[in-house]
DOPAFI-116596 format. One record per residue: residue in three letters; chain; x, z, y of N, C-alpha, C in turn. Coordinates in steps of 0.02 Angstrom, whole numbers, plus 32768, in hexadecimal, padded with zeros to 4 digits. Each point is the difference from the previous one (the first is absolute). Example, Ala and Ser with C-alpha at 12.3 -4.5 7.8 and 13.67 -1.06 7.14 Angstrom:
rest:kette:n.c1:n.c3:n.c2:ca.c1:ca.c3:ca.c2:c.c1:c.c3:c.c2
ALA:A:8294:8186:7EE4:7FD3:8000:803B:802D:8000:803C
SER:A:7FEE:7FDC:8035:802A:8003:803B:7FD9:8025:8037
end
This chain:
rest:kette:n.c1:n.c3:n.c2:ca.c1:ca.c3:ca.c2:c.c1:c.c3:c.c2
UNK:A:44B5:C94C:3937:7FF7:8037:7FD2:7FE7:803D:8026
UNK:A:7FD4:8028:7FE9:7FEC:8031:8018:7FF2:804F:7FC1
UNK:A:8016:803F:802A:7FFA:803B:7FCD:7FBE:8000:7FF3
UNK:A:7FFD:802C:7FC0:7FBC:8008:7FFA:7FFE:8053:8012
UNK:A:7FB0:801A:7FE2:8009:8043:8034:8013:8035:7FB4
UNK:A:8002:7FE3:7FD8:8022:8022:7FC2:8031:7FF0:7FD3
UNK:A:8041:7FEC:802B:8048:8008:8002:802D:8033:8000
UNK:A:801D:8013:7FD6:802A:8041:8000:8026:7FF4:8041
UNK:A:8017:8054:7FF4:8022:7FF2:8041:8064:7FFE:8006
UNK:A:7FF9:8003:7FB7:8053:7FE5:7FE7:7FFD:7FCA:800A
UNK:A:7FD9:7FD4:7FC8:7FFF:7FB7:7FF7:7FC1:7FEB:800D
UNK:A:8004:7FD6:8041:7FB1:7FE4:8011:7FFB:7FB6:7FD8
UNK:A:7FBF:7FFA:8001:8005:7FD5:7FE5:7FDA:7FBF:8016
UNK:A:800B:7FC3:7FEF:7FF4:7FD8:803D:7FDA:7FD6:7FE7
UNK:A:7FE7:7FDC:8027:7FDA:7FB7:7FEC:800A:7FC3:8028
UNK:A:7FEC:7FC0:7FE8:8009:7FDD:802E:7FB2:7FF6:8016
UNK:A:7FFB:7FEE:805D:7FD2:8006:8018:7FD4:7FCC:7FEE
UNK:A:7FB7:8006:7FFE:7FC9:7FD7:7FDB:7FDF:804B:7FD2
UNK:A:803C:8020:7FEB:7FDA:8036:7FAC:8004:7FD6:7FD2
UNK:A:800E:8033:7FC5:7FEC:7FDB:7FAB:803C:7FD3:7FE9
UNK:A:8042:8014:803D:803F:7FEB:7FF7:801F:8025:7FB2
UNK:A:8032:7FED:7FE3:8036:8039:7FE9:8027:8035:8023
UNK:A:8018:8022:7FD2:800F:8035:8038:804D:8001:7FFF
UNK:A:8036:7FF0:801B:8045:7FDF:800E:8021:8052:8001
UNK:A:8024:8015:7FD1:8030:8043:801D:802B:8007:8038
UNK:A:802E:801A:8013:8030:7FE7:802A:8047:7FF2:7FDC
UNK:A:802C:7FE4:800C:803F:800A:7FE7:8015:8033:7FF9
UNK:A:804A:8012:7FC8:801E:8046:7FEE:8034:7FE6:8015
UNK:A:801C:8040:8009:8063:7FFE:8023:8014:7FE9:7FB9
UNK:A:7FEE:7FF8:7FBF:8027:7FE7:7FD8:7FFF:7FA8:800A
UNK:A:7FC3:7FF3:7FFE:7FF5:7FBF:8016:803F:7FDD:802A
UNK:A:7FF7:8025:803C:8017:7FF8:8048:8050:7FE7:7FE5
UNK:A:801F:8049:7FEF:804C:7FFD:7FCE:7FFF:7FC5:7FEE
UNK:A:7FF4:7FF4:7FCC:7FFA:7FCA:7FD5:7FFA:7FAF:8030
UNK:A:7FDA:7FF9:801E:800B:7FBC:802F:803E:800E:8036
UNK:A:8004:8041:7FFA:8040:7FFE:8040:803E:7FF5:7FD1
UNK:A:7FF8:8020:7FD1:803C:7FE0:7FCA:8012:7FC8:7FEF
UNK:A:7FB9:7FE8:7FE3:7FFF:7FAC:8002:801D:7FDC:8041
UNK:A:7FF2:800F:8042:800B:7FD9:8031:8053:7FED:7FF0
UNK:A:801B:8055:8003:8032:7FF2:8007:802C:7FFA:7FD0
UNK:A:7FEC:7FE4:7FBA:801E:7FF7:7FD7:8006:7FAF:8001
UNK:A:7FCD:7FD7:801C:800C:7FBF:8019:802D:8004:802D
UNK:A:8000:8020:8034:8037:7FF3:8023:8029:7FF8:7FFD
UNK:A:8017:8037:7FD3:8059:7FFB:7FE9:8004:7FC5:7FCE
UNK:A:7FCF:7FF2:7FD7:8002:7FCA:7FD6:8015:7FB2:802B
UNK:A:7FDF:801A:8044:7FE3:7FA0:8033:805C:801D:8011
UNK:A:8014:8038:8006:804E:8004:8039:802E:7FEF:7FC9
UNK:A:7FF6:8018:7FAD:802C:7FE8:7FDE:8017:7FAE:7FF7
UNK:A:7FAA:7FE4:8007:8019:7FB6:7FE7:8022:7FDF:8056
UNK:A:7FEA:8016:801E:802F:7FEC:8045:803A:8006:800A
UNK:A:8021:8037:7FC9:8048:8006:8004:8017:7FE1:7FD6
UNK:A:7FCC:7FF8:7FCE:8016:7FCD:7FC4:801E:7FB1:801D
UNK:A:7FC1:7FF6:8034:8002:7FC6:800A:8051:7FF7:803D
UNK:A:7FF3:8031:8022:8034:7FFA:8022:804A:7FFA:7FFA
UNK:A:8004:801C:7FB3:8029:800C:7FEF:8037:7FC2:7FC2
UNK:A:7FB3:7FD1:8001:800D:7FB2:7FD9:8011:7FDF:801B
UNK:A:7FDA:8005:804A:801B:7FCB:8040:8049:8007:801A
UNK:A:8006:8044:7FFE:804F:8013:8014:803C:7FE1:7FCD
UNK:A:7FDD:8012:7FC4:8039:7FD2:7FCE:7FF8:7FBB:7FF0
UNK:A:7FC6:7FDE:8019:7FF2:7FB7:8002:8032:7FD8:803F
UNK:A:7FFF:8036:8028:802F:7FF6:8047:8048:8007:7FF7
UNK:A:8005:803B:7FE0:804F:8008:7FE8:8021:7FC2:7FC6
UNK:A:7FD7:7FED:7FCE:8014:7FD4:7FD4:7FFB:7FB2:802F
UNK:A:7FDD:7FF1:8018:8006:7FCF:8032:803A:7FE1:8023
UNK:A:8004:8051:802A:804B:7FFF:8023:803C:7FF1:7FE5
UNK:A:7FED:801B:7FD5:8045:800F:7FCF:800F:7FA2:7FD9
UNK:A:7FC4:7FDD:7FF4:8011:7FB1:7FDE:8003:7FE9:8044
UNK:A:7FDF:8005:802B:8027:7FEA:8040:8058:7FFE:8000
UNK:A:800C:804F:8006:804E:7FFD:8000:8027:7FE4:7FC8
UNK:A:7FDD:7FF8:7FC2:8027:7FC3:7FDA:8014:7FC4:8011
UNK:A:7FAB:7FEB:801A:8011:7FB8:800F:8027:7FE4:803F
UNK:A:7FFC:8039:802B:8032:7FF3:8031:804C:800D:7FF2
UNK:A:801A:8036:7FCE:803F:7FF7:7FDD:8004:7FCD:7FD4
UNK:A:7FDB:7FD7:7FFB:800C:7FC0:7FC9:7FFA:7FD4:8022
UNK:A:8004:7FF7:803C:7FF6:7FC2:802C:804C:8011:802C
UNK:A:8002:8040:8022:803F:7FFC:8001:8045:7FF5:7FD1
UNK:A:7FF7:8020:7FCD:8037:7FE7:7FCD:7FF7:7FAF:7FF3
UNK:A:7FC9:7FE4:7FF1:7FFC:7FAB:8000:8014:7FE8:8032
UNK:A:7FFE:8014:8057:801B:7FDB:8030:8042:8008:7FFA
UNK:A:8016:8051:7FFA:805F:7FFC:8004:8019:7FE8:7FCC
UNK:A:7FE6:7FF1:7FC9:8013:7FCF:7FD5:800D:7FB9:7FFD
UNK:A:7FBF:7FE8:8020:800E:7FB4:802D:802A:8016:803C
UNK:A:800A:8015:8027:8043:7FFF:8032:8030:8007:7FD6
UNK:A:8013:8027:7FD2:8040:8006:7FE0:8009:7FC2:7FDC
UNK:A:7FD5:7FDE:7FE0:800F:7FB6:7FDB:8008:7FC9:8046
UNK:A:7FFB:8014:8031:7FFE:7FBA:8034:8045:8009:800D
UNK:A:8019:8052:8000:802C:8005:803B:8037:7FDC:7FBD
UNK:A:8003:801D:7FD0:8030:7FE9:7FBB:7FF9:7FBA:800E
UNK:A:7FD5:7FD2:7FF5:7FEE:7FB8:8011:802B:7FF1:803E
UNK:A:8001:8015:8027:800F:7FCD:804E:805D:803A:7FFE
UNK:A:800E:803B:7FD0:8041:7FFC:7FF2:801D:7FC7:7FE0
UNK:A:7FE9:7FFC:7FC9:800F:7FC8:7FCA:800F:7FC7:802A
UNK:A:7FCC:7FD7:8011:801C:7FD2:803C:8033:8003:802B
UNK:A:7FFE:8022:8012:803D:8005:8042:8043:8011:7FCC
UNK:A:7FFB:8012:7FC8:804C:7FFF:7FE3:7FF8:7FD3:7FEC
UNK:A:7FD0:7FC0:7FE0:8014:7FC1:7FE3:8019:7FE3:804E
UNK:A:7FEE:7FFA:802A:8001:7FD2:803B:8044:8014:8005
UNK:A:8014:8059:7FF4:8062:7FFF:8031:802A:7FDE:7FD0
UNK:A:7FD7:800A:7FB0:802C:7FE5:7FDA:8009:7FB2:7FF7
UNK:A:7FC2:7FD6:800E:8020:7FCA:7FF6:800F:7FEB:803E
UNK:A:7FFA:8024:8052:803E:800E:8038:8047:7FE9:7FE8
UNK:A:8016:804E:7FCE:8050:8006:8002:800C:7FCB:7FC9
UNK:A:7FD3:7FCE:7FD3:8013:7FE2:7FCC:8007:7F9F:8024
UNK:A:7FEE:8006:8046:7FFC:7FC9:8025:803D:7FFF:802B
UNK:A:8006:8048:8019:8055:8009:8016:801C:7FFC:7FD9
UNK:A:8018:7FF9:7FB7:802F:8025:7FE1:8019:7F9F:7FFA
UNK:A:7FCD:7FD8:7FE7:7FFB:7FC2:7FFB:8019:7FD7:802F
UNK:A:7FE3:8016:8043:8023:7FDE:8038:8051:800C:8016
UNK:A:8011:8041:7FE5:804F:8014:8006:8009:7FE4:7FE0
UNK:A:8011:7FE6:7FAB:8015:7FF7:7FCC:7FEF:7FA3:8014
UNK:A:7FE6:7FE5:802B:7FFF:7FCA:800E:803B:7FDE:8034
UNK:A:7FEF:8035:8026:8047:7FFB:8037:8043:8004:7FE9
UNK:A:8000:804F:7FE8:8054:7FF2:7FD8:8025:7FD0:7FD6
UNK:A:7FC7:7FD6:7FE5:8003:7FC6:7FAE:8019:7FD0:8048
UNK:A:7FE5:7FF8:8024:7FF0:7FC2:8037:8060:7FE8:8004
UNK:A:800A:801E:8020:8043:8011:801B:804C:7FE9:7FC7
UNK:A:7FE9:803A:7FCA:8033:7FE6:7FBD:7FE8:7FBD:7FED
UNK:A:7FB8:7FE6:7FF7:7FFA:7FC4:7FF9:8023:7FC5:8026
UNK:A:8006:8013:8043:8014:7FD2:802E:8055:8004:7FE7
UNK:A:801F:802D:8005:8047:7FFE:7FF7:8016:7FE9:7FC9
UNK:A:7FCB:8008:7FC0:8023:7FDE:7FA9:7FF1:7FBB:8029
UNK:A:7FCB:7FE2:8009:8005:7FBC:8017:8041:7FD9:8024
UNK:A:8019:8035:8038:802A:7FEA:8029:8039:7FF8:7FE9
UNK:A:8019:8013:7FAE:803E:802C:7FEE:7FF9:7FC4:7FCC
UNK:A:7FD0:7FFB:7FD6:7FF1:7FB9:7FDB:8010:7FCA:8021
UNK:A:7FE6:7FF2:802D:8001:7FB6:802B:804B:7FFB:800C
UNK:A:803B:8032:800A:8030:8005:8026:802B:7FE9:7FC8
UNK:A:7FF3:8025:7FCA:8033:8003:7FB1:7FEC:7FB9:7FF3
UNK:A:7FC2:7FD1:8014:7FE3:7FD8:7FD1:8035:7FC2:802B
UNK:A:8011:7FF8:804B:801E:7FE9:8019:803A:8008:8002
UNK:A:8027:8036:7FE7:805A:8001:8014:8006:7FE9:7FB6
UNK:A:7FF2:8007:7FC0:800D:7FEF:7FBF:7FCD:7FEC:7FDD
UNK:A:8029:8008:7FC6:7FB8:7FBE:7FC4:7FD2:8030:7FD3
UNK:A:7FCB:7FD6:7FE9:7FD6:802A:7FD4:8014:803B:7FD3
UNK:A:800D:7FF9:7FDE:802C:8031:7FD2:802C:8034:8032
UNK:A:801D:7FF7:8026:801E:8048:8023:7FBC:801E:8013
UNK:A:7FDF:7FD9:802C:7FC7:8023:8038:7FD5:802A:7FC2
UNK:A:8009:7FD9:7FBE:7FBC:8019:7FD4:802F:804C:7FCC
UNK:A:8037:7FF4:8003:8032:8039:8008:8000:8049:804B
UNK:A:7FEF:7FE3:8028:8028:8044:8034:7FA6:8009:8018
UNK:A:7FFD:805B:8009:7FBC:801D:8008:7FFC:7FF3:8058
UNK:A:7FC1:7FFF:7FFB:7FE2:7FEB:8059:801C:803F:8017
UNK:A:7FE1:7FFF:8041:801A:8033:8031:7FBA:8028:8011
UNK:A:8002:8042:7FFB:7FCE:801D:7FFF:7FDE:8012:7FCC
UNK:A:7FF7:7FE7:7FCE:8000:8012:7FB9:8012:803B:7FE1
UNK:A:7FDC:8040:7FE1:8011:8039:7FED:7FE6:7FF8:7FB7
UNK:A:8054:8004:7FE5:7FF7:801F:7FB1:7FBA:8018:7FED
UNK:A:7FE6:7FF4:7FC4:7FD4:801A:7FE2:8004:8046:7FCD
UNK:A:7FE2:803E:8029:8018:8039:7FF0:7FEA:800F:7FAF
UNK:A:8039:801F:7FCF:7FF8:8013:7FD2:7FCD:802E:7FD9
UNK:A:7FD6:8022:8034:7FC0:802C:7FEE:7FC5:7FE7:801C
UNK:A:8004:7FB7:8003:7FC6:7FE4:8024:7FEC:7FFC:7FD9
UNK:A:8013:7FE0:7FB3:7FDA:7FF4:7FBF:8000:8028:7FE1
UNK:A:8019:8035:8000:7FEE:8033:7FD3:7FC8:802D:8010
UNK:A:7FCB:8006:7FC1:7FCC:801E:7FF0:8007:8049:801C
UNK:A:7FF2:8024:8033:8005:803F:7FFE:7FD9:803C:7FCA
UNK:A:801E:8018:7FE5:7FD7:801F:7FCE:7FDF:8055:8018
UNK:A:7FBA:7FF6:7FF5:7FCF:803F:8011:800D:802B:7FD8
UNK:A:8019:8052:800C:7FEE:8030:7FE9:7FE0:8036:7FFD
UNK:A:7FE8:8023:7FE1:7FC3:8045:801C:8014:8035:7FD1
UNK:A:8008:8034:800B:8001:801F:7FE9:7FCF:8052:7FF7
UNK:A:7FFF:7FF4:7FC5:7FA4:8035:7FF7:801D:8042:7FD9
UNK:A:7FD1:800C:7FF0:8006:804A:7FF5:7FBF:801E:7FB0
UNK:A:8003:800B:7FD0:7FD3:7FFF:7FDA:7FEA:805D:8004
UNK:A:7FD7:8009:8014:7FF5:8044:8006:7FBC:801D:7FE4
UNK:A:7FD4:7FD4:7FC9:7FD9:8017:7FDF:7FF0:7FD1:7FCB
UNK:A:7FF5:8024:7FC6:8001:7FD4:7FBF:7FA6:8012:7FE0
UNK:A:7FDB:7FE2:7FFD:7FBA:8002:7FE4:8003:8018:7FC0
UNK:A:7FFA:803B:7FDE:800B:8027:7FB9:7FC4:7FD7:7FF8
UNK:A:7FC4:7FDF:8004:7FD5:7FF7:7FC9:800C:7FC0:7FDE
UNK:A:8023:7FC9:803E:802E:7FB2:7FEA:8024:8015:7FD5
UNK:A:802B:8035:8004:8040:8016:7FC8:7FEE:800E:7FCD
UNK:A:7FBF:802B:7FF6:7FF1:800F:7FBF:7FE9:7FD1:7FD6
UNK:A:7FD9:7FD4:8015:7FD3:7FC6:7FDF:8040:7FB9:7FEE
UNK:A:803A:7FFD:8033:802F:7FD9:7FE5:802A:8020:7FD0
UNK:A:801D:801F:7FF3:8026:803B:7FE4:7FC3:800A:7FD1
UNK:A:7FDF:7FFE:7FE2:7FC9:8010:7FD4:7FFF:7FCD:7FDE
UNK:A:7FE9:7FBB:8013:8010:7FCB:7FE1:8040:7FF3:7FFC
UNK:A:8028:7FF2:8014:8049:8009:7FE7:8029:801D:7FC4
UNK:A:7FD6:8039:7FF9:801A:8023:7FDD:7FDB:7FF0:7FB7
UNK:A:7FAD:7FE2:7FF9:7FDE:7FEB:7FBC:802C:7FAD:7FF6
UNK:A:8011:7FEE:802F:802D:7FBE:7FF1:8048:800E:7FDB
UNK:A:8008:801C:8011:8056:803D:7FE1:7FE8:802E:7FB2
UNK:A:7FCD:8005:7FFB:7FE5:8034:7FD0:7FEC:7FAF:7FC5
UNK:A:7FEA:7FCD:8017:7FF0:7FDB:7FCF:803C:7FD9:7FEE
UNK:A:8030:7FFB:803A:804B:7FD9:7FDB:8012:8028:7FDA
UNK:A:800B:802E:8007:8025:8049:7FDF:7FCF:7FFE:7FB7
UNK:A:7FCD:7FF1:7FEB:7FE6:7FEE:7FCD:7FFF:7FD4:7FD4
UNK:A:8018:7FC7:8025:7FF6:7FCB:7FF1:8053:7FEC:7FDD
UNK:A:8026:8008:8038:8048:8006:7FEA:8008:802E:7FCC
UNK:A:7FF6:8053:7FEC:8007:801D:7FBF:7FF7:7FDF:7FBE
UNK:A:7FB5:7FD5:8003:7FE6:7FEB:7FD3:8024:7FB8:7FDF
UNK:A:801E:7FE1:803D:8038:7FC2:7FF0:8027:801D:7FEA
UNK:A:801A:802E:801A:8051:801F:7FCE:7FE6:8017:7FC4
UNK:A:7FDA:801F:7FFA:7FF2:800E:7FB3:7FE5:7FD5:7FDF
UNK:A:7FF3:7FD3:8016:7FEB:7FBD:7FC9:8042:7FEC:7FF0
UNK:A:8024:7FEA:8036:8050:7FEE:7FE7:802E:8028:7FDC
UNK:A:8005:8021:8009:8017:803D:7FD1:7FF3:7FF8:7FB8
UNK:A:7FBF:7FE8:7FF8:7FDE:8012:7FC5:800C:7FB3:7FDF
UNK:A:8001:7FEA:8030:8003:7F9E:7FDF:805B:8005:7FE8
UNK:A:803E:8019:802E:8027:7FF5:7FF8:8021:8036:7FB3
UNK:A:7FD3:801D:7FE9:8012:8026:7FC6:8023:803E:7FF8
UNK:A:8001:8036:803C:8016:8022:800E:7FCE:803E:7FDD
UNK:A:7FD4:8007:800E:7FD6:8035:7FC0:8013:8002:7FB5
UNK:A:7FFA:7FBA:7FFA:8024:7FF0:7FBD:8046:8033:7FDB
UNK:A:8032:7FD2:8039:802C:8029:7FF8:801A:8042:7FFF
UNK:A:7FCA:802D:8046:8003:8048:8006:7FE6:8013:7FC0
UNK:A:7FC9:7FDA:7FD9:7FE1:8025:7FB7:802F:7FFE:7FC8
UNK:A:8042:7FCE:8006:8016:7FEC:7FC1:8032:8041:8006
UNK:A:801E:800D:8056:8034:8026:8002:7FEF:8052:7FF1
UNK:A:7FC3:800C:8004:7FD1:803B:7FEA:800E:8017:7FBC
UNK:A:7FDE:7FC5:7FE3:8003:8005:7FC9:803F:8020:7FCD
UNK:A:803F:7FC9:801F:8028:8015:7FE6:8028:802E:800A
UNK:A:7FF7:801D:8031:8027:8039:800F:7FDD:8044:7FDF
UNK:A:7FBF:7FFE:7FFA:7FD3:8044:7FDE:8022:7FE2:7FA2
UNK:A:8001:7FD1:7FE3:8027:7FE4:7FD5:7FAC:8005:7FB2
UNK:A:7FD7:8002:8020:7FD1:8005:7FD7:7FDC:7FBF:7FF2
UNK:A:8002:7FDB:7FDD:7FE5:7FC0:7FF1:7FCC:7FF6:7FDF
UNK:A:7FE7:8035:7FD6:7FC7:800F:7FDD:7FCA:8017:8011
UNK:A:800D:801B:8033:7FC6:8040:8032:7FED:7FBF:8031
UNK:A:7FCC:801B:8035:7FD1:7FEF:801D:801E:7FD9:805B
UNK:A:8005:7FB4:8000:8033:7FDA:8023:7FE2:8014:803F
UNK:A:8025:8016:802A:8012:8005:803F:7FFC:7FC9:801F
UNK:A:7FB5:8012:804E:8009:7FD2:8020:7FD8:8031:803C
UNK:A:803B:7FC3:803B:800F:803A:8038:7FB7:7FE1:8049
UNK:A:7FE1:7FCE:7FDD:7FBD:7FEF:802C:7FC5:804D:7FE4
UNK:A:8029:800B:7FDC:7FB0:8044:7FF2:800C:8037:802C
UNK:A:8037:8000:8030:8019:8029:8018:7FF5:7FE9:806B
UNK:A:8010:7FCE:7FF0:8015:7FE0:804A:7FE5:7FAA:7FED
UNK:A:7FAE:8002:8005:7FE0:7FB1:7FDE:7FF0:7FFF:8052
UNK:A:7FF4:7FBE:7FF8:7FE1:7FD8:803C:7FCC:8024:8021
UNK:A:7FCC:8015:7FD5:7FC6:802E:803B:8015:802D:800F
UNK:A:802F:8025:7FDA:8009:8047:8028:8028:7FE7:803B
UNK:A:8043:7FDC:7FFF:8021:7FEA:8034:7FCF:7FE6:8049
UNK:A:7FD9:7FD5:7FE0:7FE7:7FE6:804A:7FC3:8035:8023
UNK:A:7FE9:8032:7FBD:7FD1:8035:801C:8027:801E:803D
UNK:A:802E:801B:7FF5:8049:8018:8027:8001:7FF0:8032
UNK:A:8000:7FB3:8008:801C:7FDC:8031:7FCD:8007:8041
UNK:A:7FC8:7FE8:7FD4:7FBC:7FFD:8037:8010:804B:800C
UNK:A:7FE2:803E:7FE7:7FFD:8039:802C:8047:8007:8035
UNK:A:8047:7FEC:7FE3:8021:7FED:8042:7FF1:7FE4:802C
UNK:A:7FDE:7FCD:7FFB:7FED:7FC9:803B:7FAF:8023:801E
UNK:A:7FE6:8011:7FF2:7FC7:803A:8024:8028:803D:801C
UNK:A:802A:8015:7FDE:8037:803F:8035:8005:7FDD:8040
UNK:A:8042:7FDC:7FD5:800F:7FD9:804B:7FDA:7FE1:8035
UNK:A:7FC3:7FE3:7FFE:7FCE:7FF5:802A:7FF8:803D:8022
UNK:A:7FE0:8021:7FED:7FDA:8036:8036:8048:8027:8016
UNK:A:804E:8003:7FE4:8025:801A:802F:8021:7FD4:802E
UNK:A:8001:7FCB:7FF7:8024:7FBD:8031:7FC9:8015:8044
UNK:A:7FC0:7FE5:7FDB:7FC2:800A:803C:7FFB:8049:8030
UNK:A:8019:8033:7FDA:7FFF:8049:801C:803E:800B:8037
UNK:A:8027:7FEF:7FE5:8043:7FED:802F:801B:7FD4:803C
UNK:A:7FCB:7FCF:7FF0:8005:7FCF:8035:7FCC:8022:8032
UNK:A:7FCA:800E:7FE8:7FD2:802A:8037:8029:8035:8030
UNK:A:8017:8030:7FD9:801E:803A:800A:8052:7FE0:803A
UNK:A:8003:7FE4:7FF0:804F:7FD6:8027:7FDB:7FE0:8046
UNK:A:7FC0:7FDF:7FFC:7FE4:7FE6:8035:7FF4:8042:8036
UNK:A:7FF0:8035:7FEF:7FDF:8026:8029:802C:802E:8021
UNK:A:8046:8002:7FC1:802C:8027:8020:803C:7FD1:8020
UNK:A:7FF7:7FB6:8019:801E:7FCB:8023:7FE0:8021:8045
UNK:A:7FA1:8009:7FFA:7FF0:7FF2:803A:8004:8042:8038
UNK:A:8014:8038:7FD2:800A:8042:801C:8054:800F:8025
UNK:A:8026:7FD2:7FE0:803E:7FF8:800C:8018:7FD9:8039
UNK:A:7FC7:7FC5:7FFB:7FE8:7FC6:8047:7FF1:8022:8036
UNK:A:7FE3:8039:7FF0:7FD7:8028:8050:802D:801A:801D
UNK:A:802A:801D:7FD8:803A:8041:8029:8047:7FCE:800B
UNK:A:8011:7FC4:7FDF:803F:7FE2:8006:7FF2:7FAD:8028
UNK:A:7FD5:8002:7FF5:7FE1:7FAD:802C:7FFD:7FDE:7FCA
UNK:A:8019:7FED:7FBB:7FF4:7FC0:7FBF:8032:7FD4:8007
UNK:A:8016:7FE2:7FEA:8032:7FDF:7FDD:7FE9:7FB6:8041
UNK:A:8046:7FDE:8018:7FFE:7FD2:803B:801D:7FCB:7FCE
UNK:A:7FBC:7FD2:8018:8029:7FA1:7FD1:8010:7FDE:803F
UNK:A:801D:7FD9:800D:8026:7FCD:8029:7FDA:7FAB:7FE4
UNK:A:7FCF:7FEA:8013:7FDC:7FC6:7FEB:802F:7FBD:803A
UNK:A:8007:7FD7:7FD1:8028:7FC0:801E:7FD6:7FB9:7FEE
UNK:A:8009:7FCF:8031:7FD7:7FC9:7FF7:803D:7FB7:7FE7
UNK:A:7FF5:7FE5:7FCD:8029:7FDB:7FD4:8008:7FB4:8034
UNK:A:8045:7FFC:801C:800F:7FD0:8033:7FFB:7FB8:7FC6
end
């Protein structure tokens, strides 16, 4: 590029060498700004994603570590788990082994001592069987021979004794509930028999004749005491008794369960004595 000779002398102006170029300005400090901004607005952009990145790797590393230290706490808990089942295992053994030990001694004593009384009833037999005759010898007891003890045959009987110290209010209500529509339909059922019998055995009858005659009116309008106290009204009666009584049998038994089990906490509950039938 070369000036020409009529170039200001603020802003020259240039060409590229040959002539008949364009004529190129120079850059402005706004320009300049502007790419220096840009530069460094990448920068911080290129330093952000580096911390970004650095900062994934760090927790790719940390989460790593961290299933690492699972799997090495799950391998230790699985090994001291197998040692603890071996060591239980090779206990177990060694108490079957002492036990059928002391159950081989106990056998071999109980062999020896028999040994001995065996030998002497023999000796004591043979002796009786020689000084006298069948019948005495089968009369007089050997020698060595011990009575057969009186609680050898008897059943010892198991007892335990428990303690009832909580009662389930929702079992109570639902038995006690039914209980009580089973009680509500006898109670119905029974009214309705007596007043059939009543009525078969002629007793209305008679309450109307004795009505009658005591008001002494024979002409007027006959008295009768079912218009008063008849079968539906009676058993209407009865049933709404037997719906009372339901929901208060059921209310009570609830109410008794809960204040058993409040009574259970502070006094311990009522102690049964359970026995096993010899």
């Amino acid at each position: 590029m070369s000036e020409r000779r009529d170039d200001g002398p603020l802003a020259p102006r240039r060409t590229l060498q040959g002539g008949g170029g364009p004529v190129l300005p120079p850059p402005s400090p706004q320009q300049d700004e502007e790419q220096r901004k840009a530069a460094e607005a990448q920068a911080a952009k290129e330093a952000r994603e580096e911390q970004r990145r650095a900062e994934k790797d760090a927790s790719r590393r940390e989460r790593e570590a961290k299933a690492e230290e699972r799997r090495t706490a799950k391998e230790s808990a699985r090994l001291e788990k197998q040692r603890k089942a071996e060591q239980d295992r090779v206990a177990r053994e060694k108490a079957d082994r002492e036990k059928a030990d002391r159950e081989t001694a106990d056998r071999g004593k109980d062999q020896q001592s028999a040994a001995p009384a065996a030998a002497a009833g023999a000796a004591g037999a043979a002796g009786a069987a020689a000084g006298s005759s069948s019948t005495t010898a089968g009369k007089r007891p050997a020698r060595g021979a011990k009575p057969a003890s009186k609680s050898a045959g008897r059943a010892r009987t198991r007892k335990a004794r428990l303690r009832l110290t909580q009662i389930d209010a929702w079992s109570v209500m639902k038995t006690s509930f039914l209980l009580s529509i089973a009680l509500g339909i006898v109670l119905v059922v029974a009214v309705a028999i007596v007043w059939a019998v009543l009525g078969a055995a002629g007793v209305w009858d008679s309450i109307n004749s004795i009505v009658q005659q005591s008001v002494g009116n024979a002409s007027g309008p006959q008295f009768d005491v079912t218009d008063y106290v008849g079968t539906s009204r009676v058993l209407g009666f009865t049933m709404i008794v037997a719906v009372v009584d339901v929901i208060l049998i059921t209310a009570i038994a609830t109410l008794g369960a809960f204040l058993y089990n409040l009574s259970a906490a502070l006094l311990g509950g009522i102690e049964v004595t359970l026995a096993e039938d010899s």
